[in-house]
C-alpha positions as CSV (number, residue, x, y, z in Angstrom):
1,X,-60.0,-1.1,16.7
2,X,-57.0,-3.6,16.7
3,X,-54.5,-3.4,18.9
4,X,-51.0,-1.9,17.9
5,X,-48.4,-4.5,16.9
6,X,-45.4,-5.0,19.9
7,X,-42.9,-2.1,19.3
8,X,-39.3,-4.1,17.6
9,X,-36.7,-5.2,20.4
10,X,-34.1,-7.8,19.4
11,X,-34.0,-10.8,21.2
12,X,-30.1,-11.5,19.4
13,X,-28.4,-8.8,17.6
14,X,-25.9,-9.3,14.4
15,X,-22.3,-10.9,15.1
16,X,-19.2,-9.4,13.9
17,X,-17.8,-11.6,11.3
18,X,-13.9,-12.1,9.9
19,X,-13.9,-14.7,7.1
20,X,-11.6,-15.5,4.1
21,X,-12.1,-15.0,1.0
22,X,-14.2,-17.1,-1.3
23,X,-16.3,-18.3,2.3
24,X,-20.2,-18.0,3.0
25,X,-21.3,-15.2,5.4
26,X,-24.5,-15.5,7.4
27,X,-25.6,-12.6,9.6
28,X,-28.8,-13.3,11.1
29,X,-30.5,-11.8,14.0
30,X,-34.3,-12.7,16.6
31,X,-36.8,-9.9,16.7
32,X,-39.5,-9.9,19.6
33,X,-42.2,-10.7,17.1
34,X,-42.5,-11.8,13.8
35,X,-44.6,-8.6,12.6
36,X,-42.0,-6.3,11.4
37,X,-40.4,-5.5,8.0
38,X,-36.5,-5.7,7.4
39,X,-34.1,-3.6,5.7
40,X,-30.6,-3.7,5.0
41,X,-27.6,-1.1,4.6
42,X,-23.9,-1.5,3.8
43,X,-21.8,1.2,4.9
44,X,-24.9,3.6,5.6
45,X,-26.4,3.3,1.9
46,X,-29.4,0.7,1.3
47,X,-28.0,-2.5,0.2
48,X,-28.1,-3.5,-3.2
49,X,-29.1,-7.1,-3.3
50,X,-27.2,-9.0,-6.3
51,X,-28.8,-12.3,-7.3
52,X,-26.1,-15.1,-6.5
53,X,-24.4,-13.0,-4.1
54,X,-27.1,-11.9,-1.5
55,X,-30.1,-13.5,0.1
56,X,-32.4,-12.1,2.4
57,X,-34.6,-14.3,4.3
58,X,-36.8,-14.1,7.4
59,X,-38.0,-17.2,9.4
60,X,-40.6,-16.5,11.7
61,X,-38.6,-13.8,13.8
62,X,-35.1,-14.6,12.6
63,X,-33.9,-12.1,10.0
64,X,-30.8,-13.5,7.7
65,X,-28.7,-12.3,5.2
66,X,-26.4,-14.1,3.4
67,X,-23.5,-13.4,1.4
68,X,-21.7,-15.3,-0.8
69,X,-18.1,-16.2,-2.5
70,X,-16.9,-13.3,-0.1
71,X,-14.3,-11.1,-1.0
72,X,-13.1,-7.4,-0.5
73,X,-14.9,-5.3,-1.3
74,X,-17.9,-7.1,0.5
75,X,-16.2,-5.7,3.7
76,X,-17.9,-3.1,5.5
77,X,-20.8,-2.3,8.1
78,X,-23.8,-3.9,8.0
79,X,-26.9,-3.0,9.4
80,X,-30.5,-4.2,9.8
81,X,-33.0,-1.9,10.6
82,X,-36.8,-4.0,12.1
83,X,-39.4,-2.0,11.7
84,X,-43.8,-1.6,12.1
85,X,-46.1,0.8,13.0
86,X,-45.4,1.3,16.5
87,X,-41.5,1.9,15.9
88,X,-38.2,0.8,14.5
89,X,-35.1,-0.5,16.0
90,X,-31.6,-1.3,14.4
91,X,-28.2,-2.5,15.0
92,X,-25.1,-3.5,13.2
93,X,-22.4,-5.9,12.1
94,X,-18.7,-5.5,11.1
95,X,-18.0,-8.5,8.2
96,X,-14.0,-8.3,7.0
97,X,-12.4,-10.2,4.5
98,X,-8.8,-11.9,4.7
99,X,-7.5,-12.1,1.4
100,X,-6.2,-15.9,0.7
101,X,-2.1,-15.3,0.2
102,X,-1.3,-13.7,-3.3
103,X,2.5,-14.3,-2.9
104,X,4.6,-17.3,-2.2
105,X,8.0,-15.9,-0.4
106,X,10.7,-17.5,0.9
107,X,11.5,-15.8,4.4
108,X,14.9,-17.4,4.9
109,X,17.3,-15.0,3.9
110,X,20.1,-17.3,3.1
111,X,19.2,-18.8,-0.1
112,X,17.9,-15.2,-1.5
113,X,21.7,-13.6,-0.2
114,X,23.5,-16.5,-2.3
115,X,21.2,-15.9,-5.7
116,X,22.5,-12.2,-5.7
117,X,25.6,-13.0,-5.2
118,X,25.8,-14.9,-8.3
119,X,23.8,-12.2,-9.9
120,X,25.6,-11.5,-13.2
121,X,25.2,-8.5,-15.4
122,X,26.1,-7.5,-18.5
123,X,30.1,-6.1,-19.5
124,X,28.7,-3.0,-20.6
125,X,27.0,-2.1,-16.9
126,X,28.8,-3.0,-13.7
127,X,26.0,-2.4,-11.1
128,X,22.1,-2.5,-11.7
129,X,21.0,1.3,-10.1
130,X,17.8,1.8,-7.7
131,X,16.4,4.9,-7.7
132,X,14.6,5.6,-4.5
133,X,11.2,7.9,-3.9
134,X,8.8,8.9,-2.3
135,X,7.4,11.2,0.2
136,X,8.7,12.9,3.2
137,X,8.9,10.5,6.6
138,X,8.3,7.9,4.5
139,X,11.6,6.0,4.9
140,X,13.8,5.9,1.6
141,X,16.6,6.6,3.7
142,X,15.9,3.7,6.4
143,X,15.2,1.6,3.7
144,X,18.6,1.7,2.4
145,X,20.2,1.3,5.4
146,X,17.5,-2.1,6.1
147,X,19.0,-3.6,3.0
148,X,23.1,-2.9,3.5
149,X,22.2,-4.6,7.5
150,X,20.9,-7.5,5.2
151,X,23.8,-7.3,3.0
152,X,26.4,-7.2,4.6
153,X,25.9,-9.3,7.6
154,X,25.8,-6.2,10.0
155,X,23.8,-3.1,12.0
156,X,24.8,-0.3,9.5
157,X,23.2,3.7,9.6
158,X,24.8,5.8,7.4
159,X,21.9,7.6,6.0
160,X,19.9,10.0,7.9
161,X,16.3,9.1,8.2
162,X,13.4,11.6,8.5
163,X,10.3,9.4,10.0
164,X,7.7,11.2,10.7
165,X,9.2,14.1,10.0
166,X,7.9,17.3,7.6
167,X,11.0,17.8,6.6
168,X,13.6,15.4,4.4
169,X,16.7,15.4,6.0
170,X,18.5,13.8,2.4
171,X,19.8,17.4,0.8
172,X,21.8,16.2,-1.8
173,X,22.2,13.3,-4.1
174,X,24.1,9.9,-2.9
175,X,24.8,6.7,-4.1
176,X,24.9,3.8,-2.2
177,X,26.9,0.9,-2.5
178,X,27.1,-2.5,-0.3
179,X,29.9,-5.4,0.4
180,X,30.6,-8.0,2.9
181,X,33.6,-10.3,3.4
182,X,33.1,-12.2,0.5
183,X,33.2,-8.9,-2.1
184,X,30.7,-6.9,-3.5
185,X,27.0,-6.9,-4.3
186,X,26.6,-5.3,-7.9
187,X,23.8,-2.9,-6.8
188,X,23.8,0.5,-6.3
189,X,21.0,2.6,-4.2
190,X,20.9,6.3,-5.2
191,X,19.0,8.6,-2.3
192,X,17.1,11.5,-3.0
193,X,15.2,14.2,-1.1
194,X,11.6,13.5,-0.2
195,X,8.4,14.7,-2.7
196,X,5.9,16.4,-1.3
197,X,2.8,17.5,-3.1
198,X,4.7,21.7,-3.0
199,X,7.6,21.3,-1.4
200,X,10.0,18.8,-1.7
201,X,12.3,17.2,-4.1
202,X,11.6,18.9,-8.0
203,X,9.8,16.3,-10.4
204,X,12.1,17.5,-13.2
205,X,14.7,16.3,-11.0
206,X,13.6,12.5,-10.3
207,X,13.0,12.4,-14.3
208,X,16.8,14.0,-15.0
209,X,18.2,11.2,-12.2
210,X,16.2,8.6,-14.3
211,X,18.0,9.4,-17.4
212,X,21.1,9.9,-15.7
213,X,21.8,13.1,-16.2
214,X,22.5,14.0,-12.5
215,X,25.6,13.6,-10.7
216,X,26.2,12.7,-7.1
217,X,26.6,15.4,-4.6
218,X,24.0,17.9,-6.5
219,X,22.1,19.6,-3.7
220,X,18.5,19.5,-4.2
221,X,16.2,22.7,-4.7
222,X,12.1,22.2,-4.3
223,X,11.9,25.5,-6.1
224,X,14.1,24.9,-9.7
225,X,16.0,21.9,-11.2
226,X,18.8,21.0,-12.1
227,X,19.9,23.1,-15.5
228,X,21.8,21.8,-18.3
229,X,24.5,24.7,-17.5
230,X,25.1,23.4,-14.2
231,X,28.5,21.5,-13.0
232,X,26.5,18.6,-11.6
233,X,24.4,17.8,-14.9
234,X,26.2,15.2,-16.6
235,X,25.5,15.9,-20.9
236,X,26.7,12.8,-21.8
237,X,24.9,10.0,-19.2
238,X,25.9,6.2,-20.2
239,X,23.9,3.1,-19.6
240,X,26.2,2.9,-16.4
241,X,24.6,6.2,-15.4
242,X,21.1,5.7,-16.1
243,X,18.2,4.2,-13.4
244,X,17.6,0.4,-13.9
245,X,14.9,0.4,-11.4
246,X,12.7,3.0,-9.8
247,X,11.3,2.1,-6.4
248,X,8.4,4.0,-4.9
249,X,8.5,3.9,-0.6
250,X,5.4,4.2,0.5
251,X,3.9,4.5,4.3
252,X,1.5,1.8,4.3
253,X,-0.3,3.6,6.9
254,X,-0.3,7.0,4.8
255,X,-1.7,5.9,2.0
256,X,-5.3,7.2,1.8
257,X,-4.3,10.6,3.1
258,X,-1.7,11.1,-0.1
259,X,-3.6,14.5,-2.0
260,X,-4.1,14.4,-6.0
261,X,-1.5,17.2,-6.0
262,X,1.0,14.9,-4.7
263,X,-0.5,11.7,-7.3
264,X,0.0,13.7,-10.6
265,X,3.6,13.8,-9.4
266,X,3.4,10.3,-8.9
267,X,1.9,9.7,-12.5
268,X,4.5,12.1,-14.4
269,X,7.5,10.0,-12.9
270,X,5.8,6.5,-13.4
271,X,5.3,8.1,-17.2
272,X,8.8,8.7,-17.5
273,X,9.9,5.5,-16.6
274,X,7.4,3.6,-18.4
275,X,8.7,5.1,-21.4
276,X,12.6,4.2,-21.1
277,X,11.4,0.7,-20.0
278,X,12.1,1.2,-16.4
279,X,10.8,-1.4,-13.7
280,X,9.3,-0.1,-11.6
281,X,8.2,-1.4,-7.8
282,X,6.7,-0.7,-4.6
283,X,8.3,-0.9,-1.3
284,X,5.9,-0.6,1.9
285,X,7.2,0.6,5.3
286,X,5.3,1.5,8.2
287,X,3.2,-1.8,7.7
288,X,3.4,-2.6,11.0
289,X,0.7,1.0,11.8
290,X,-1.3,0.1,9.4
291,X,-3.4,-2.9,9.9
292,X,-3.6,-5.3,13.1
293,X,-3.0,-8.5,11.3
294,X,0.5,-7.2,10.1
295,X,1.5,-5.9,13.3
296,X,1.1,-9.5,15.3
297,X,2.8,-10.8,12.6
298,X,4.8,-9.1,9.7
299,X,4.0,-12.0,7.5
300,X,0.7,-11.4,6.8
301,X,2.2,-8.3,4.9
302,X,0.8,-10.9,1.8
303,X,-2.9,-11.8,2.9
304,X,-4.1,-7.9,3.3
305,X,-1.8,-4.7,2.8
306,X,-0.2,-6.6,-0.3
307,X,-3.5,-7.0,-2.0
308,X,-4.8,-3.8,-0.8
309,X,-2.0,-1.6,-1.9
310,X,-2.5,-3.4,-5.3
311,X,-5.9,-2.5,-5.3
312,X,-4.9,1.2,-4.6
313,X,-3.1,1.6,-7.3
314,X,-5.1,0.6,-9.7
315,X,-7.6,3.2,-8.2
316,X,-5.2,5.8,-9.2
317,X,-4.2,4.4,-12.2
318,X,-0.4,4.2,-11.1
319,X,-0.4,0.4,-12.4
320,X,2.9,-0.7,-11.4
């Protein structure tokens, strides 16, 4: 009888790889012999090989895969398992993808200050209105009070902020307004109580402040809306009075735990204001929690989270 093969060792195991996208990916490893059989997972499930993007190769007792034209979603772990009749052995490799920069900004805030300044609107409106939302903790309220610091050349907290908090601490419904030396900004922020996927700010409410139907200083209740017979519903709502933008915070870091309950929400407002011809946009706090690259530096917000966040919305169909 023959003798058994040598049970699989590796001599090298698979690198950890971070490479842009669009570049060529090798991970390649040495077994102890060159009489063992290869296979290859992604993420735990066998690896479907697609021809012009994958090659598997061994050479002798180096085992390579390649990948290439990387991009996202070719992220993940990867893992070879060697294998013959006296045994099998594995190990694994980490690949990430850095997604090339989708948007061009302009991080001095100088020349952005002056354009709004000189931002003219038309004689029947006399400020464009933001409406804020999102969920609990999420930071609608520090956001505003981010934006009048930029404006108006100063430290300035005048909303309450709930981070990381369960409970919103915005009751009531306020509208924001910002100024510096020079005069006013025509832009108006309107604040609203946190959404939470029971609790929390009513939908019916968000779409009545879209159409502008709500007047400032209605205090909020997560269990009815506003009614047409109350003192703070406004029958008559102008152009003045309506939204001109909805803006959805969102905690970059919270994002995959946000339930369906709480999506559908998301959907029946981002209905509403697709049908008036709102714009609508996504604000992102908390990037700093939510991914190394932005933490080092904030302006890599627009190689990964940007992308990604993108990418999640589509997922949920809340194209934005």
């Amino acid at each position: 009888m023959g003798s058994s093969p040598s049970k699989p060792e590796f001599v090298t195991v698979l690198a950890n790889k971070c490479v842009t996208s669009g570049d060529h990916v090798i991970l390649q490893c040495q077994a102890n012999t060159e009489d063992v059989t290869t296979a290859w997972e992604k993420d735990g499930h066998s690896l479907s090989c697609v021809e012009g993007k994958h090659t598997v190769k061994k050479i002798g007792t180096t085992c390579v895969l390649e990948i290439s034209n990387a991009q996202e979603s070719d992220e993940g772990n990867y893992t070879i398992t060697l294998s013959n009749s006296s045994g099998s052995v594995s190990c694994s490799a980490l690949v990430r993808v850095e997604i090339k920069e989708w948007r061009k900004v302009q991080w001095r805030q100088d020349e952005m200050l002056n354009t709004l300044k000189a931002f003219n609107i038309c004689n029947e409106v006399p400020e464009l209105r933001f409406l804020l939302y999102g969920p609990v903790g999420a930071g609608k309220s520090s956001t505003i009070n981010t934006i009048r610091t930029v404006f108006e050349g100063r430290q300035f907290v005048n909303c309450l902020a709930a981070a990381g908090s369960t409970t919103s601490h915005t009751l009531c419904y306020e509208r924001f307004r910002f100024a510096n030396e020079a005069g006013s900004f025509p832009f108006a922020f309107n604040d609203i109580m946190g959404a939470e996927a029971e609790d929390g700010v009513h939908t019916q409410d968000i779409i009545t402040a879209l159409k502008g139907h709500m007047k400032e200083g209605y205090l909020f209740n997560s269990r009815s809306p506003l009614s047409e017979s109350n003192h703070y519903y406004n029958q008559n709502p102008s152009l003045s009075d309506q939204m001109h933008c909805l803006v959805y915070v969102i905690s970059a870091d919270k994002i995959s735990m946000m339930g369906n309950d709480f999506i559908k929400k998301l959907k029946s407002v981002r209905e509403t204001a697709s049908g008036m011809g709102i714009p609508q946009v996504v604000f992102m706090t908390r990037v700093d929690l939510a991914c190394p690259m932005t933490k080092e530096n904030l302006q890599n917000i627009y190689i990964k989270w940007g992308h990604r966040t993108r990418t999640w919305l589509k997922s949920k169909r809340l194209n934005l």
